[in-house]
Wavefront OBJ file of the C-alpha trace (Angstrom):
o trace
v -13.578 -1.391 27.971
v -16.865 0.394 27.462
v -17.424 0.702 31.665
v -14.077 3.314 31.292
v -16.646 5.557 28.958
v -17.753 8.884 30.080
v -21.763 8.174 31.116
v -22.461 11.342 30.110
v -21.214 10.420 26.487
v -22.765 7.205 26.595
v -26.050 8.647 27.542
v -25.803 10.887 24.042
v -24.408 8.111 21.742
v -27.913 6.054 22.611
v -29.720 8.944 21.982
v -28.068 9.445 18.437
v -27.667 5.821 17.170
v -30.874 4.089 18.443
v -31.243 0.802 17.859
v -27.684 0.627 16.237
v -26.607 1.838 19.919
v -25.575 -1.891 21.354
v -23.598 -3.413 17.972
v -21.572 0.833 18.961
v -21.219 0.127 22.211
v -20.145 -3.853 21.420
v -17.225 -2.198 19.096
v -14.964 -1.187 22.168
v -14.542 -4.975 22.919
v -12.490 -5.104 19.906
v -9.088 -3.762 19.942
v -8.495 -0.805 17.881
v -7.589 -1.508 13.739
v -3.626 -0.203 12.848
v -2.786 1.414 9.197
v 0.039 1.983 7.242
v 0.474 4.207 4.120
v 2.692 3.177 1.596
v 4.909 5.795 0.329
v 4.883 5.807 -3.158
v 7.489 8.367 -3.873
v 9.799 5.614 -2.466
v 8.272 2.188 -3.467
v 4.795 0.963 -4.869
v 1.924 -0.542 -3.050
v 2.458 -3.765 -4.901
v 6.416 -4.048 -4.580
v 5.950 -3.024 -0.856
v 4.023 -5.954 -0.037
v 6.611 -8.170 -1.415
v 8.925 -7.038 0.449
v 7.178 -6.554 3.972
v 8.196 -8.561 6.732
v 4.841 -8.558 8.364
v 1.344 -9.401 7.251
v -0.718 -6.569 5.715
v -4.456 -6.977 4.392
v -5.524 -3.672 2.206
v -7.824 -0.975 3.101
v -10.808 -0.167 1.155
v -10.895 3.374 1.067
v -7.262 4.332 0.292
v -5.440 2.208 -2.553
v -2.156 2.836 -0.920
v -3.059 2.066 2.750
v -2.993 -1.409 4.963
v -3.978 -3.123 7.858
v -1.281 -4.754 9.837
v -1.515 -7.207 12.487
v -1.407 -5.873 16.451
v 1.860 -7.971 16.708
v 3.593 -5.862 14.008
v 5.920 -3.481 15.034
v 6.482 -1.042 11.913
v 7.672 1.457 13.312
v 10.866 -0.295 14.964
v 11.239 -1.315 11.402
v 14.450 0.324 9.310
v 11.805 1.022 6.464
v 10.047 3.032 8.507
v 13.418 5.062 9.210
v 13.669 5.032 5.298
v 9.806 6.652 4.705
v 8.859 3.362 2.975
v 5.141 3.907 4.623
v 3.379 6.527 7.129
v 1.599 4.685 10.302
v -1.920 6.142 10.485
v -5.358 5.377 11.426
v -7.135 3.712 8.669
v -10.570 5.584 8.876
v -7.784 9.097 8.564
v -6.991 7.980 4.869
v -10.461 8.305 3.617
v -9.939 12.318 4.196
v -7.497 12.663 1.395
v -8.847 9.544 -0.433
v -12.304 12.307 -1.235
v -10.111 15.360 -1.612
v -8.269 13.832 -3.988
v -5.042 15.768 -4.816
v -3.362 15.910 -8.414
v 0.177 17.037 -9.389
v 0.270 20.414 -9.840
v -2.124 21.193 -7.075
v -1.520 24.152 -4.498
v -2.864 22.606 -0.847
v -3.075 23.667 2.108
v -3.307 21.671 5.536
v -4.571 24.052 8.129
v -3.571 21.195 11.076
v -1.317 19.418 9.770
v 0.554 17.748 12.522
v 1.635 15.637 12.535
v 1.278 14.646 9.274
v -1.008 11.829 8.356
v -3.216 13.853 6.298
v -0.393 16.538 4.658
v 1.944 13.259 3.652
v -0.735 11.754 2.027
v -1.967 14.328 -0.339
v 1.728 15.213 -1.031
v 2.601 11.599 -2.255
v -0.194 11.916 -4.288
v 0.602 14.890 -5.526
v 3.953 13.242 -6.509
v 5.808 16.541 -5.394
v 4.488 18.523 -8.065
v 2.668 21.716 -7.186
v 3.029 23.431 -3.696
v 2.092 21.570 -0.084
v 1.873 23.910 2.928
v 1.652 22.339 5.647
v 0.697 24.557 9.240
v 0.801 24.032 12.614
v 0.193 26.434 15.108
v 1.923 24.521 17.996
v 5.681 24.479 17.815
v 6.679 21.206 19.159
v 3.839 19.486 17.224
v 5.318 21.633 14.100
v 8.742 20.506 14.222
v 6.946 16.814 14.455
v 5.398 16.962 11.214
v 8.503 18.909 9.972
v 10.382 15.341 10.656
v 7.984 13.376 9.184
v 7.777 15.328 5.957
v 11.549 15.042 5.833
v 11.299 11.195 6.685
v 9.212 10.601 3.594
v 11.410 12.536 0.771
v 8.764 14.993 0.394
v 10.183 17.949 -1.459
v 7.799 20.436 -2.436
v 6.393 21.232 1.003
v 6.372 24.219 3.193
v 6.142 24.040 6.558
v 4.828 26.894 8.932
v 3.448 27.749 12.484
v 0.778 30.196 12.563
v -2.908 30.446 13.280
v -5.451 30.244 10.824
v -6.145 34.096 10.889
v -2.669 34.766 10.187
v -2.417 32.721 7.176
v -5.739 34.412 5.827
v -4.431 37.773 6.644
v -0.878 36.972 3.937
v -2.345 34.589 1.685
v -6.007 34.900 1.044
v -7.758 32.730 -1.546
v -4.533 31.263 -2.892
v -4.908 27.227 -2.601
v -6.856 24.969 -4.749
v -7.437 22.181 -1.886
v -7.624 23.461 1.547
v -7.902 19.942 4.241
v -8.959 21.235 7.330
v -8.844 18.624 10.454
v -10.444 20.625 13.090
v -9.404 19.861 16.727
v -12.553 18.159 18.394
v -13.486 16.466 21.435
v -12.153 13.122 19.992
v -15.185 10.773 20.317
v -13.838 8.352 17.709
v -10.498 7.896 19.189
v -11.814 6.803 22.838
v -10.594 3.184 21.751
v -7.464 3.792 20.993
v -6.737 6.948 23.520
v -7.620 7.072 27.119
v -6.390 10.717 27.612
v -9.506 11.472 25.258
v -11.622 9.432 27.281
v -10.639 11.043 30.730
v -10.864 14.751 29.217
v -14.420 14.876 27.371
v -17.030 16.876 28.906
v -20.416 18.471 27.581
v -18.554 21.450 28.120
v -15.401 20.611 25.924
v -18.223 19.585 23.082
v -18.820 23.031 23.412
v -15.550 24.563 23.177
v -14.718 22.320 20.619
v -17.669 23.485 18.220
v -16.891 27.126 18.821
v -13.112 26.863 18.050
v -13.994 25.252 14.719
v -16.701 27.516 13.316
v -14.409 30.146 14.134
v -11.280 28.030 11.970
v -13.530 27.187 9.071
v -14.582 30.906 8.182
v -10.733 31.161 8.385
v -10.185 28.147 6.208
v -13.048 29.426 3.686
v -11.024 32.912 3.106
v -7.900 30.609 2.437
v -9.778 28.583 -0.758
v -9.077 30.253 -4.085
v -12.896 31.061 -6.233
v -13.745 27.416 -7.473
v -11.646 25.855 -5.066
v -12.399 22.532 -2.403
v -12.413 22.217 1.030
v -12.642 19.578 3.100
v -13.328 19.606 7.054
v -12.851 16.593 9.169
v -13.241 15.490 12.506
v -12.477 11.970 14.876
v -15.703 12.732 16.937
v -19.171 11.581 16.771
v -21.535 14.211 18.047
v -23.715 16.598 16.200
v -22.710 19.994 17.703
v -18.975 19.726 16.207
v -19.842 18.073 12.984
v -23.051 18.845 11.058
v -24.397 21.600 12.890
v -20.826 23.172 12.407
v -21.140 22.684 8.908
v -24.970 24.057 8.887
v -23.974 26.924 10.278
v -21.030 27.514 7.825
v -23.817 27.203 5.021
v -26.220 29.344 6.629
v -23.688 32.238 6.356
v -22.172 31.303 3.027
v -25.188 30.269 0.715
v -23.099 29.899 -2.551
v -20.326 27.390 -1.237
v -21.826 24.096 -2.245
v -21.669 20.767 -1.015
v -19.811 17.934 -3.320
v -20.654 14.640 -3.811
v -18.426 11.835 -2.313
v -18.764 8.303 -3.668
v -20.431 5.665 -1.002
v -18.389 2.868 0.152
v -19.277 -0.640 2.109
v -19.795 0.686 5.684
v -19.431 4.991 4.858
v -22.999 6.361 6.335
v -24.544 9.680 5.277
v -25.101 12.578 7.349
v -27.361 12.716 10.399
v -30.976 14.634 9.819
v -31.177 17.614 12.466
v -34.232 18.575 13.960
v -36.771 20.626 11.919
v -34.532 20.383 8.519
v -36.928 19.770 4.760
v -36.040 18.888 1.735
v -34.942 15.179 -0.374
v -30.887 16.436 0.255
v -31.443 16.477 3.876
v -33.182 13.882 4.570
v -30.162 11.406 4.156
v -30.630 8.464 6.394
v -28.991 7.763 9.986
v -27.516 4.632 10.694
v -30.474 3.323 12.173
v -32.153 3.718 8.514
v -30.288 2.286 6.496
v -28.279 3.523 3.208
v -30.205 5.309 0.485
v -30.212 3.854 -3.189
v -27.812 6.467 -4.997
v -24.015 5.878 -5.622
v -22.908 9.084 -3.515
v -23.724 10.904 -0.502
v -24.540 15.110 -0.497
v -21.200 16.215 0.819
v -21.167 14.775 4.321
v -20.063 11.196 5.775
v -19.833 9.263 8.757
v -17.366 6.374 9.188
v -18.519 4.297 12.620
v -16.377 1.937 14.215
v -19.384 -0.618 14.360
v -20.183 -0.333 10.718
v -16.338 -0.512 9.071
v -12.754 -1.638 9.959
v -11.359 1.445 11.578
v -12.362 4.544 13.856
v -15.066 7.035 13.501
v -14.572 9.967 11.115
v -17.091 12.475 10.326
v -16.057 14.461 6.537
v -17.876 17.173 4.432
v -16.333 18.457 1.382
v -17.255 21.469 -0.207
v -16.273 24.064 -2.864
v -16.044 27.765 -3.179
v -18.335 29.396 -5.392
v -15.812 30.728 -8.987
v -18.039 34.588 -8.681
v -16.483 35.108 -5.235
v -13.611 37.532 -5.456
v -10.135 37.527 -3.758
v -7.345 40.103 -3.577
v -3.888 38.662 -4.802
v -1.703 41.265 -4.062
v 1.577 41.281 -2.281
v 1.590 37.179 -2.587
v 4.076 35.122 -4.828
v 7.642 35.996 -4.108
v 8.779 36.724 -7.527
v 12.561 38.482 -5.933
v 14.531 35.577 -5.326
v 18.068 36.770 -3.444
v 20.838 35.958 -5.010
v 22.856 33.162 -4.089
v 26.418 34.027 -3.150
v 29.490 32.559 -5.679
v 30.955 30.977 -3.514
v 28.423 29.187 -1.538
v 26.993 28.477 -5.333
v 30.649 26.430 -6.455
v 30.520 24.938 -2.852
v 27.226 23.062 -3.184
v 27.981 22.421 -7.105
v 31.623 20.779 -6.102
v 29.115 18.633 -3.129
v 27.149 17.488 -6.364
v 29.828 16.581 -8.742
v 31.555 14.320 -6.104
v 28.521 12.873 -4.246
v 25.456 13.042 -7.028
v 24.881 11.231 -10.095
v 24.389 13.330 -13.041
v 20.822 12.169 -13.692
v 19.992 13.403 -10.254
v 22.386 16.535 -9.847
v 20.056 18.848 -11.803
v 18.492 21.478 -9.276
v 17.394 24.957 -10.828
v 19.579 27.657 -9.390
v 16.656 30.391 -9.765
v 14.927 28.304 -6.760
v 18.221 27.795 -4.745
v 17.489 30.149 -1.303
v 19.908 30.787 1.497
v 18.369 31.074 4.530
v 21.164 32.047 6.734
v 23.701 29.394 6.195
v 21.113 26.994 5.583
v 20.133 26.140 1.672
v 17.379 25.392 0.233
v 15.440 24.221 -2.584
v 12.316 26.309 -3.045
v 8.860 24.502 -4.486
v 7.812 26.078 -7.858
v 5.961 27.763 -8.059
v 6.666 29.699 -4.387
v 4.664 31.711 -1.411
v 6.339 35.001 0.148
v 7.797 33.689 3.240
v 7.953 37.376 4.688
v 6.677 37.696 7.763
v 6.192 33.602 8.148
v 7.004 31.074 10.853
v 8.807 29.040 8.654
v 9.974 25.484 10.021
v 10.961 23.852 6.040
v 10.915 26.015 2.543
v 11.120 23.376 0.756
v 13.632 20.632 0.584
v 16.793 21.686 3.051
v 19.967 21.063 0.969
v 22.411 21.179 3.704
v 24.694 23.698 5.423
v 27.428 26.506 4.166
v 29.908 25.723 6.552
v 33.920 26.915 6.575
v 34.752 26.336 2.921
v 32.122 23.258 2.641
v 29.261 21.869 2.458
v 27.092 19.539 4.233
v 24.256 17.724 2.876
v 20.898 17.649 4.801
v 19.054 14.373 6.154
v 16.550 15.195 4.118
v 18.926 15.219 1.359
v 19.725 11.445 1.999
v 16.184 10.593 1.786
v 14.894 12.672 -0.898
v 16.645 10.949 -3.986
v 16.179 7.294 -5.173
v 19.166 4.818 -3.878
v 20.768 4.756 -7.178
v 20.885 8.664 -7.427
v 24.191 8.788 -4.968
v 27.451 7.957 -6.250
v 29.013 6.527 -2.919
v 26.557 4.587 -1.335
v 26.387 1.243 1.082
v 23.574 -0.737 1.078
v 22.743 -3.814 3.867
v 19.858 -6.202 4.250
v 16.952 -5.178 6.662
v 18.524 -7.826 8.940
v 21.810 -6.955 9.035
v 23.533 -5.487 12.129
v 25.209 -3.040 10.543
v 21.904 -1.413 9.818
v 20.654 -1.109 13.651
v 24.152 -0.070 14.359
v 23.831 3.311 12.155
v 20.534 3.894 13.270
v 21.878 3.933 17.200
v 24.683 5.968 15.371
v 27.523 4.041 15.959
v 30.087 3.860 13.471
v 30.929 1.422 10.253
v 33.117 -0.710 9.195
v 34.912 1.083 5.918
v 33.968 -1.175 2.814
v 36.464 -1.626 -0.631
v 33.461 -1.028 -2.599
v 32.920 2.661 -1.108
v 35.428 5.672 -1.396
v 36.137 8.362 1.387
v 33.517 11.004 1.566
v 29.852 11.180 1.731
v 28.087 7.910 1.818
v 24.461 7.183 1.328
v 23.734 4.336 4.209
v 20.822 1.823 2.306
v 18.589 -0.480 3.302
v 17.648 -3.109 0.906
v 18.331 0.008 -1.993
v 16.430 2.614 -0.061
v 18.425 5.663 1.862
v 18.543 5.954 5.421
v 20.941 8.858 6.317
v 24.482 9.844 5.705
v 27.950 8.442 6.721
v 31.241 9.837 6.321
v 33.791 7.679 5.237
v 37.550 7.650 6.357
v 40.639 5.837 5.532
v 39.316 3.117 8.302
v 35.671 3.743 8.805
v 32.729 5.521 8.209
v 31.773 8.287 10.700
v 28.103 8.065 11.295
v 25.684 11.647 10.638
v 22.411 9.851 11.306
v 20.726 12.837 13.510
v 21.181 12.231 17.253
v 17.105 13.365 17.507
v 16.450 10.560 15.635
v 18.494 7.703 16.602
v 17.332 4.026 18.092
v 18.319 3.815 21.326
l 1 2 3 4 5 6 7 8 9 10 11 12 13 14 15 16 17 18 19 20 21 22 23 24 25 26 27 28 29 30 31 32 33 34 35 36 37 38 39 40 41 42 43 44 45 46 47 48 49 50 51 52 53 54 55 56 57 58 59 60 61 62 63 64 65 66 67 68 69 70 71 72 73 74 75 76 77 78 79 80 81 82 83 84 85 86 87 88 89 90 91 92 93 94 95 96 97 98 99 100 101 102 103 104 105 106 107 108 109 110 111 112 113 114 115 116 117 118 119 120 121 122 123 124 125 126 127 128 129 130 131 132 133 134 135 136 137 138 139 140 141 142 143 144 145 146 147 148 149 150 151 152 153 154 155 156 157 158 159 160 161 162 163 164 165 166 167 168 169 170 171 172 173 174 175 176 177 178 179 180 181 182 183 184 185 186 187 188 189 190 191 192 193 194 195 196 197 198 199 200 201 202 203 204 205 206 207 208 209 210 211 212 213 214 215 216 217 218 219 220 221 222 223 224 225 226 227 228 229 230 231 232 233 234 235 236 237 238 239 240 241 242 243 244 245 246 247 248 249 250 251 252 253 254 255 256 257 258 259 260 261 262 263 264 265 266 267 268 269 270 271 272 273 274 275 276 277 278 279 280 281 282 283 284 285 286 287 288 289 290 291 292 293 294 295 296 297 298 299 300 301 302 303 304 305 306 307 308 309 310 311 312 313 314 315 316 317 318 319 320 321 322 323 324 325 326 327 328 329 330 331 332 333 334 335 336 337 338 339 340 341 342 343 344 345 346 347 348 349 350 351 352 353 354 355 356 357 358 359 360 361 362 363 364 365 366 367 368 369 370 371 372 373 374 375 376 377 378 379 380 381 382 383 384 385 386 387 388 389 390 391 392 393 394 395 396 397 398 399 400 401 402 403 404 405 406 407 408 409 410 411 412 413 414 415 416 417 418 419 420 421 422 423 424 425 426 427 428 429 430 431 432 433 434 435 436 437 438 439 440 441 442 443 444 445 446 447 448 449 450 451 452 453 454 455 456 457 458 459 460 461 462 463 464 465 466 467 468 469 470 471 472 473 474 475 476 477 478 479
């Protein structure tokens, strides 16, 4: 596979690794490593595995991610439909894995789509605090709109502008900002040959400028004491340390943070002319210094570990630094109207169990005739791109309401009063997801039905005197 290489890239990857340059090179005879992410909003790690119908071997870095076999087809799986896991590449997880997200947090995902990175710091956030997740291309947006939907997330926003935008309404406002600059792609040459055919010196380039111009966005985004962390799937220098040299050259007080060493993570590469015991971290072709974590900066290498290459660096905002809040939290909720207010409590008395039917009506937003349930605490929306506010209820129709997809999927199987539940296996199951109709069951009554697999939601049905009407969205359906 390694004859289908750029030379040119070749000729700079021997340059860099040295003698580690043939076991590189030797790592594109082996097919590229697959990952899942266990969703634990919707199942644990543990349970997951005893229930997965193909063979999964854990991944170091990331407690809730797996390998699965090249013969595995997960995401033809109904629990994929159901947002039992997130398919992503396993070096990807380590990102989050260092940021480390906690409940309560206020993240932001600067390039988010479509979604590996933003899913995984919201499950661990265990939709508590506020996600926002950006994108500044549309079709990519509505992507990881889908995916955030798919996975029950429900304290996300979801928005499409550029990074100078979102600094211009909400500067220094998140604790955590991830930023996964667009690169050149050097790590994913294995798995992608679109990357392979469009690299070029000059794309390394354009690639470096475009992200030293994001980051100083990104930076003005990070609230005083607050993290960063800046990622790339590429190998060379100019997009990865020098990038971050540069950022530190013009912003002395941010400060690199230490990230734990793990079997096959690498420091930082030494650039030319640099002094001083933190910057002399080994290469590769050195070997792995004594202490338990490296100076803010790691490599993952495709010859070294079980997955792509991933290049990280995770710093923090210094607390002095001073940022203007004004004009930022939305305190002026409108109003929700009466009757749209009795329509969607009527929807929950019939179709939600009480344990499940609380949702506060001071976060309750109409956005045309679409509802909402807004995160707490809340960003101004003025002025925003907005794709999701939150969790989408459903719809104010003619003198009803209907519930949302993401509705179906964003409460536990048990939390919906009429609900139908088959085996994995069953027909009946690939039948909604084409979205044909049911057969009506005794056991479920006419009106909205929660359609389960194994216990877990997959989307709504409607059921009639003889069947059950299938609402499964047509965008999403097997065919």
């Amino acid at each position: 596979m390694h004859e289908s290489l750029p030379p040119r890239f070749l000729e700079r990857m021997k340059v860099l690794l040295g003698n580690e340059y043939e076991d590189f090179l030797n790592s594109y005879k082996e097919p590229p490593l697959r990952g899942l992410r266990v969703n634990s909003l919707k199942i644990e790690p543990k349970e997951f595995q005893r229930i997965c119908p193909f063979s999964l071997s854990p991944i170091p870095w990331a407690p809730e991610g797996f390998y699965y076999t090249g013969e595995a087809r997960p995401g033809k799986h109904p629990y994929h439909a159901a947002g039992l896991y997130y398919l992503q590449e396993p070096s990807a997880m380590a990102v989050v894995s260092i940021l480390d997200p906690k409940p309560g947090d206020w993240i932001l995902d600067l390039s988010a789509a479509p979604g590996g990175k933003a899913t995984q710091a919201a499950v661990r956030m265990k939709n508590e605090g506020l996600l926002v997740a950006n994108e500044i291309h549309p079709v990519r947006a509505k992507a990881l709109s889908e995916n955030i939907e798919r996975l029950g997330i429900t304290n996300a926003m979801v928005v499409n502008h550029s990074p100078r935008e979102l600094r211009e309404k909400w500067p220094g406002r998140f604790d955590k900002v991830i930023l996964d600059a667009p690169c050149s792609g050097e790590g994913m040459f294995r798995k992608e040959e679109e990357s392979r055919k469009e690299w070029s010196d000059e794309r390394v380039k354009i690639c470096a400028l475009r992200q030293e111009e994001i980051l100083a966005e990104a930076a003005l985004l990070v609230k005083p004491g607050g993290k960063l962390i800046y990622s790339t799937c590429t190998f060379n220098l100019e997009e990865n340390e020098r990038v971050i040299d540069r950022f530190l050259s013009h912003h002395p007080s941010w400060e690199l943070l230490p990230i734990p060493r793990m079997d096959g993570f690498r420091p930082r590469f030494p650039l030319q002319g640099e002094q001083g015991a933190e910057k002399r971290e080994s290469s590769p072709s050195h070997g792995v210094e004594k202490s338990h974590a490296f100076h803010g900066i790691t490599r993952l290498w495709p010859h070294l570990l079980p997955g792509e290459g991933h290049f990280i660096a995770f710093l923090q905002k210094p607390m002095e630094e001073e940022v203007s809040f004004s004009n930022m939290e939305n305190r002026r909720r409108g109003r929700l109207p009466n009757e749209a207010l009795l329509l969607f409590r009527q929807f929950l008395h019939e179709s939600i169990e009480p344990t499940w039917s609380h949702f506060p009506e001071d976060r309750l937003f109409l956005f045309g005739e679409h509802l909402y349930l807004l995160p707490t605490p809340a960003l101004s929306l003025k002025g925003v791109r907005t794709l999701r506010a939150g969790l989408h209820l459903g719809e104010l129709r003619k003198n009803r309401f209907v519930p949302s997809h993401a509705l179906s999927l964003a409460l536990p199987g048990d939390a919906y009063k009429n609900r139908l539940s088959y085996p994995a296996s069953r027909e009946e199951i690939f039948r909604y997801l084409r979205g044909e109709t049911l057969p009506f069951e005794q056991e479920i009554k006419e009106g909205w039905v929660s359609i389960q697999v194994d216990g877990f939601p997959l989307g709504w049905g409607k059921g009639t005197s003889h069947l059950i009407k299938n609402h499964y969205p047509k965008g999403l359906r097997w065919f």
